[in-house]
C-alpha positions in Angstrom: -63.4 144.0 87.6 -66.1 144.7 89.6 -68.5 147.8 90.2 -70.0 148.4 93.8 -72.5 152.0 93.6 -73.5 152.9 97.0 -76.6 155.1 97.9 -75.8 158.1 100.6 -78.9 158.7 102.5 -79.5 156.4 105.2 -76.9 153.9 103.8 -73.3 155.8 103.9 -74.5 158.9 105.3 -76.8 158.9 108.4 -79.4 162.1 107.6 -82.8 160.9 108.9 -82.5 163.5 112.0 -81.6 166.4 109.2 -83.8 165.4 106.7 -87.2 164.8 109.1 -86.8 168.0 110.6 -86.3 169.9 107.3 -89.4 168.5 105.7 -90.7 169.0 109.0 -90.2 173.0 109.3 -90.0 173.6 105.4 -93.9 172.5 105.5 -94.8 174.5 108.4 -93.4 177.5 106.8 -95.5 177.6 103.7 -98.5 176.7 105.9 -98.9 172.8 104.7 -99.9 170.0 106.8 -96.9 168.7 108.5 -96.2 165.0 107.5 -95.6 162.3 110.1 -92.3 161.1 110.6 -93.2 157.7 108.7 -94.3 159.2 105.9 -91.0 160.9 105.9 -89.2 158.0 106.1 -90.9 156.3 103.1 -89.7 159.1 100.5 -86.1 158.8 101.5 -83.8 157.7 97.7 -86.1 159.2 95.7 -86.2 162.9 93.8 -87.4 165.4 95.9 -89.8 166.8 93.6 -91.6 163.4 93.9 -90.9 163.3 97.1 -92.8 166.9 98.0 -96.0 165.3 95.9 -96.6 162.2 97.6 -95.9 163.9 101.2 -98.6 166.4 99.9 -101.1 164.5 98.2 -103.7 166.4 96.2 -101.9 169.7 95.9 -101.1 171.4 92.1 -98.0 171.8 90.5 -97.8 175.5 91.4 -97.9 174.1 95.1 -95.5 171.8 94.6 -93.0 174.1 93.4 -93.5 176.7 96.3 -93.0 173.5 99.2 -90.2 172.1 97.2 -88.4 175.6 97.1 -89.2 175.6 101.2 -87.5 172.6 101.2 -84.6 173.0 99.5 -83.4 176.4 101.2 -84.3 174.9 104.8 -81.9 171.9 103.8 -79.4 173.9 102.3 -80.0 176.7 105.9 -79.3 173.8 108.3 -76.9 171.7 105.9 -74.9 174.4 106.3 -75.0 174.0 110.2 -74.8 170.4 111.2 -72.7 168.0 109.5 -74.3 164.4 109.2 -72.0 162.1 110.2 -71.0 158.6 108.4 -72.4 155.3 109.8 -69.8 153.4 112.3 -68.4 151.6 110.2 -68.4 153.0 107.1 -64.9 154.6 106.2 -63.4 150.9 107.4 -66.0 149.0 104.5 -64.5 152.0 101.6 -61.2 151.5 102.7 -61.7 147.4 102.8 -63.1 148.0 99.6 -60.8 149.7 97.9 -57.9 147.6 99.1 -59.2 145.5 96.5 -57.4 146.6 92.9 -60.4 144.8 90.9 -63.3 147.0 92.7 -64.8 150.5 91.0 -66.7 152.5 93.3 -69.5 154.6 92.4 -72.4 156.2 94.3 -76.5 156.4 92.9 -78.8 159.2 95.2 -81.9 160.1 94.7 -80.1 163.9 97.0 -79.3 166.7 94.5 -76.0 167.2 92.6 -74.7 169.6 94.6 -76.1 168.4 97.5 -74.6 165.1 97.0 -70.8 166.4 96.2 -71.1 168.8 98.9 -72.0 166.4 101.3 -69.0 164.0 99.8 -66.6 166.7 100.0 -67.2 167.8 103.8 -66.3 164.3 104.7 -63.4 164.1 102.6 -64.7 160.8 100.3 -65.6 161.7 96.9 -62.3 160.9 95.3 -63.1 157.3 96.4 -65.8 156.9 93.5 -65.2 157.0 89.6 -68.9 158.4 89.2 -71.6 160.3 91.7 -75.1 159.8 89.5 -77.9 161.6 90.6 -81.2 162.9 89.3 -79.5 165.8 87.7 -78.4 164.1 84.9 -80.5 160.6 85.0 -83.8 159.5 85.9 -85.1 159.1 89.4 -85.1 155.7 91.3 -86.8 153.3 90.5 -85.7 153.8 87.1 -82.4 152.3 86.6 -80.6 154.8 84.7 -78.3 155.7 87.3 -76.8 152.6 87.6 -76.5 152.3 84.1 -74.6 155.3 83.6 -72.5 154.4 86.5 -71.7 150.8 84.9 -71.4 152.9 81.2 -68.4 155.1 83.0 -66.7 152.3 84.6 -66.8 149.8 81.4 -68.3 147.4 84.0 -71.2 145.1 83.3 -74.6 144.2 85.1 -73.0 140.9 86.0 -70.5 142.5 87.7 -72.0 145.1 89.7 -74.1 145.5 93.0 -76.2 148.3 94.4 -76.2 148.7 97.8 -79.0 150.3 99.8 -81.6 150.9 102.6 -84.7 151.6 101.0 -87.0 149.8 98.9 -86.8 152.2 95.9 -82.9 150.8 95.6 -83.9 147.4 95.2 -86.3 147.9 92.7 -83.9 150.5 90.6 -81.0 147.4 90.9 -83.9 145.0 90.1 -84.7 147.0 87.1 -80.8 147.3 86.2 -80.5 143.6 86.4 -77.6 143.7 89.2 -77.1 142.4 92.6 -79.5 144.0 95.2 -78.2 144.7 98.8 -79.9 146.1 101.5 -78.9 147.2 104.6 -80.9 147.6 107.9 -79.9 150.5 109.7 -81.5 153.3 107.1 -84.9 154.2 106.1 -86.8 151.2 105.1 -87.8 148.3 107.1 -86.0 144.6 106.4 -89.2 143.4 105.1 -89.7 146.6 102.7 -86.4 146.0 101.4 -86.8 141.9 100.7 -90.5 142.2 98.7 -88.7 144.6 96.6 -86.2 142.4 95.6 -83.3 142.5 97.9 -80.8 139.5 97.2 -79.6 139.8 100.7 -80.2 142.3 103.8 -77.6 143.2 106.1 -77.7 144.5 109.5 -74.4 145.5 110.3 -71.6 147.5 108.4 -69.4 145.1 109.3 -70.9 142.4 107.3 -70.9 144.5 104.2 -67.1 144.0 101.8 -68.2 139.9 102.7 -72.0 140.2 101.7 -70.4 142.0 98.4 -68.1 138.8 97.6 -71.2 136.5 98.3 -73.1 138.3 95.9 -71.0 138.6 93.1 -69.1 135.4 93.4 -72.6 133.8 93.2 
């Protein structure tokens, strides 16, 4: 058997139009300087309490909690809205996937619980993965206790298992799980971002995916 956890942001799920405009306006409604698009970028996988403090450097706790509560009704205002579509590709790499009988699925965010099942739900793939970890119930990424609780639920080990994702704070939370680290291209972090944190392989297309996850875990 083998376990394959996916991130959602950037990776399954393409957001960076939602999500830049919601830090975007949730900033400028509470009166904080309005973080460039790059910066935006960079905090993508990780929790969004962390998230709100290093896209406003310097500010108190109190502060924190008044931009992160900005954020999260702006995101769940427009959520409700505009529904962010899959990657090409994507449904055709589950299904390829899943065709195999020996492959668990599971999925690691950095996105809120509810957020992340919600977001699952309106596209009509959650029953595809045994577990949906998230900072709820688990440490934040880099930490790797989100993988560990998805390998834990699936009885699969690290040898076994590969995280897949497009930033760098995936690499380094597989890294520091001891699994396979794949990257892919088309989400928030740059190829080179996503190799000098430990990337076993980048990927640029979807398409290449279900055969970048045999290389890796037949190596």
């Amino acid at each position: 058997m083998r376990l394959v956890v996916f991130d959602l942001d950037g990776t399954l799920i393409n957001s960076e139009a939602l999500i830049i405009e919601t830090v975007r306006e949730s900033f400028a409604s509470v009166g904080q300087a309005i973080p460039t698009d790059d910066a935006i970028r960079s905090i993508s996988g990780i929790t969004a309490r962390d998230a709100m403090g290093i896209l406003a450097p310097g500010v108190d706790s109190d502060r924190i909690d008044v931009i992160l509560n900005a954020y999260r009704a702006t995101y769940l205002q427009k959520a409700g809205l505009a529904r962010e579509p899959m990657f090409d590709g994507a449904l055709e790499a589950l299904d390829r996937l899943q065709a195999d009988p020996e492959t668990i699925l599971a999925v690691a965010t950095g996105k809120g619980h509810a957020g992340a099942i919600t977001l699952l739900e309106r596209h009509e793939i959650i029953g595809r993965f045994s577990s949906i970890q998230t900072p709820a119930h688990n440490r934040g990424k880099p930490d790797p206790q989100m993988i560990e609780t998805a390998m834990d639920k699936a009885g699969i080990g690290r040898e076994a298992t590969v995280m897949i994702g497009d930033t760098s704070h995936d690499m380094k939370m597989a890294r520091n799980a001891g699994v396979k680290a794949l990257g892919v291209s088309w989400g928030y972090h740059s190829v080179a971002d996503l190799e000098a944190a430990g990337a076993h392989l980048v990927i640029h297309r979807m398409e290449e995916l279900v055969d970048a996850v045999d290389k890796l875990l037949e190596a």
